[in-house]
C-alpha positions in Angstrom: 0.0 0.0 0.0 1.0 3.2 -1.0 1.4 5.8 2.0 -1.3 8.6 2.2 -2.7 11.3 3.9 -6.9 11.1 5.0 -7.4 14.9 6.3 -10.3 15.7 8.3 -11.3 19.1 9.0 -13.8 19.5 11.7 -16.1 22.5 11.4 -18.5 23.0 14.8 -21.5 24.6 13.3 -22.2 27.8 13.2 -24.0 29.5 16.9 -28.0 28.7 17.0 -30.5 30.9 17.4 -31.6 29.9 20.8 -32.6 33.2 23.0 -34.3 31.3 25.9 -31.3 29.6 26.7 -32.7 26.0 25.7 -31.6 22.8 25.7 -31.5 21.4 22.1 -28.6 18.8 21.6 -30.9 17.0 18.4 -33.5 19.5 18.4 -33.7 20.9 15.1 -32.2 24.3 15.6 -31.3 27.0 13.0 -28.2 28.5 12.6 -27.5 32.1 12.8 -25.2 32.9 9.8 -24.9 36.6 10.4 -21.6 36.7 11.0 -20.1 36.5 7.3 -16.7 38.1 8.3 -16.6 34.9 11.0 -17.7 32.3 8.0 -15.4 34.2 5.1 -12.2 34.0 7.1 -12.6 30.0 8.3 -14.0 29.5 4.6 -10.8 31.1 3.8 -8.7 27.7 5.4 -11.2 25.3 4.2 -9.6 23.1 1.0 -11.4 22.7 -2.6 -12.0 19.7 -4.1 -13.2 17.9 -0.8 -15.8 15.2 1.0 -18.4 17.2 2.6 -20.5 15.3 5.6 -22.7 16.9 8.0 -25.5 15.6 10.3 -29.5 15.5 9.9 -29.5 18.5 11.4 -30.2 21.6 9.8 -27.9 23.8 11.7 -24.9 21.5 10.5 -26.2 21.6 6.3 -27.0 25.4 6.3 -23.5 26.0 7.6 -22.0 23.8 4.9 -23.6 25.0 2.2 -22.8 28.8 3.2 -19.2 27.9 3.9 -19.4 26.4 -0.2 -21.0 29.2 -1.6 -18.5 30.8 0.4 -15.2 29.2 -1.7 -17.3 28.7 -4.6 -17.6 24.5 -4.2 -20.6 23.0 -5.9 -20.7 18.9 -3.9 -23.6 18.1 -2.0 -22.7 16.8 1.4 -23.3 13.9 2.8 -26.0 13.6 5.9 -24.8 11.1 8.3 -27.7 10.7 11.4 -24.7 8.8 13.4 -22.8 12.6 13.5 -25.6 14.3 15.1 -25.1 15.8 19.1 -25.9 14.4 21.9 -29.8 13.4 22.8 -30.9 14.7 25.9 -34.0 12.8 25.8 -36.4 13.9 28.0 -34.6 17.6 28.3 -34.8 18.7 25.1 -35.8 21.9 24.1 -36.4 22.7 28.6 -34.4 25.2 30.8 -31.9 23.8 32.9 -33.1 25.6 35.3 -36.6 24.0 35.0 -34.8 20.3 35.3 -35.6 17.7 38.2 -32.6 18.4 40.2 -32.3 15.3 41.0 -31.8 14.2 37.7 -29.4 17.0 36.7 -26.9 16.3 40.1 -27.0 12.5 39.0 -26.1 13.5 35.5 -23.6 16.4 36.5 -21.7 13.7 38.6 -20.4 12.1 35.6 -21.9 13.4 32.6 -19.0 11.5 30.9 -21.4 8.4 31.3 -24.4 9.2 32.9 -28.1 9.5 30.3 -30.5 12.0 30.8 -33.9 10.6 31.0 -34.4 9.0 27.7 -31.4 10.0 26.4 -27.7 9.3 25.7 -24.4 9.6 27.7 -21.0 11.5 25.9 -20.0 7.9 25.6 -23.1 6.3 24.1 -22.3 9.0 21.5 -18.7 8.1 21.0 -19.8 4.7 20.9 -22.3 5.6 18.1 -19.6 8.1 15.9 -17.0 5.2 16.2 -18.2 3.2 13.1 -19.7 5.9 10.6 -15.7 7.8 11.6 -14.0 4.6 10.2 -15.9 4.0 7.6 -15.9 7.1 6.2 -12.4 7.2 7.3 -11.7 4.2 5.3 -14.3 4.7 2.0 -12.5 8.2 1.5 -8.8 7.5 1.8 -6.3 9.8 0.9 -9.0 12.9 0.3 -9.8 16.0 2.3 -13.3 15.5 4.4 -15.1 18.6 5.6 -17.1 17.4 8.6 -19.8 20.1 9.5 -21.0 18.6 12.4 -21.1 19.7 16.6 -19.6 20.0 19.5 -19.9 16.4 21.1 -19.2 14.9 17.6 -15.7 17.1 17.4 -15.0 15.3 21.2 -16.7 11.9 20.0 -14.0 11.6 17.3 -10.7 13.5 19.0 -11.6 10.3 21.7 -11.8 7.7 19.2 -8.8 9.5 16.9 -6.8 9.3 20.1 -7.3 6.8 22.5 -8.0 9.0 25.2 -10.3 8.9 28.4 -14.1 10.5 27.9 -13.0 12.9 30.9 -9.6 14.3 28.5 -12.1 14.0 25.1 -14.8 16.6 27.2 -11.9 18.7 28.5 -11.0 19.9 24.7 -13.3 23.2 24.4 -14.7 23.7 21.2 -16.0 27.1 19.8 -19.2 27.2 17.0 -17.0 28.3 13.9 -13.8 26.4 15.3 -11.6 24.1 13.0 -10.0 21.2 14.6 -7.6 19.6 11.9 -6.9 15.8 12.1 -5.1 13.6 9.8 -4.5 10.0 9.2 -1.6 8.3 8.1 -1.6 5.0 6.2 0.8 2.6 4.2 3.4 3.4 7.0 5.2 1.2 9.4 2.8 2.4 12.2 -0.4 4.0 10.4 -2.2 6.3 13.0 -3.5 9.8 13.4 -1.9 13.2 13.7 -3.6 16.4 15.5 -2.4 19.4 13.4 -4.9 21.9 15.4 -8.3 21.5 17.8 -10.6 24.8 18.0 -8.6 27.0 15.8 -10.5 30.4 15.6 -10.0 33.1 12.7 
């Protein structure tokens, strides 16, 4: 085999327009584009001629296709349910502050593994972005992939890229807009991934 170069570059949608504060993981929230000096300058770093994948979700497609119209690209991306947030089940689209707190202090204990009502734990969701990553991983080989996708899937992946604990996966902060940059490296003695940059602002 050949060596080459799979680069991924993670795109955390753009911010939601959410003014009561709620809840939404895989509610269906838009995106506020508004910022187009934000969205021209990461556009600006983003390469031609790549894979685009984002979620269901519409806040994930609208961004892609702004960020193409953006660096004039013309591919329709891929929707890939598996790369959607986290569910929060039973606290979607509810205040916080209007949770059982009961339920909130169990899940604030260890929200690396603990489910809201109904819902999913960070690591049912790196469990679920493990498969749909390689496969994708493996199916585009050697290309550039532009992953619009959010927050908890940027972690999902760094923690199955990596190898590391759920706790150092949540620890990584990443921004709506940011660009975490991964690579893979194949047909060498010791194929594996590379971090060239996580939450990279312009």
């Amino acid at each position: 085999m050949k060596n080459q170069t799979t680069r991924w570059w993670l795109v955390r949608h753009a911010p939601v327009q959410n003014p009561d504060g709620l809840v939404y993981g895989q509610s269906d929230m838009r995106a506020d584009l508004s910022d187009e000096k934000a969205l021209r300058s990461l556009a600006r770093h983003l390469p031609k001629d790549a894979v685009w994948v984002t979620s269901h979700l519409s806040r994930t497609l609208d961004t892609a296709l702004k960020l193409q119209e953006l660096i004039d690209e013309d591919v329709i991306p891929t929707r890939e349910t598996a790369l959607a947030e986290q569910h929060f089940g039973a606290w979607e689209m509810q205040h916080w502050n209007d949770l059982p707190k009961g339920e909130t202090t169990k899940f604030w204990t260890d929200f690396a593994r603990q489910q809201p009502p109904n819902g999913e734990s960070f690591a049912d969701v790196v469990d679920r972005v493990r498969p749909i990553f390689r496969r994708l991983n493996r199916d585009w080989a050697g290309r550039d992939i532009v992953a619009v996708i959010h927050g908890g899937t940027v972690r999902a992946m760094l923690a199955n890229a990596l190898g590391v604990s759920l706790e150092v996966a949540l620890a990584f902060h990443i921004d709506t807009l940011g660009l975490t940059r991964l690579d893979y490296l194949d047909g060498v003695d010791e194929p594996g991934w590379r971090v060239t940059s996580v939450n990279q602002r312009f």
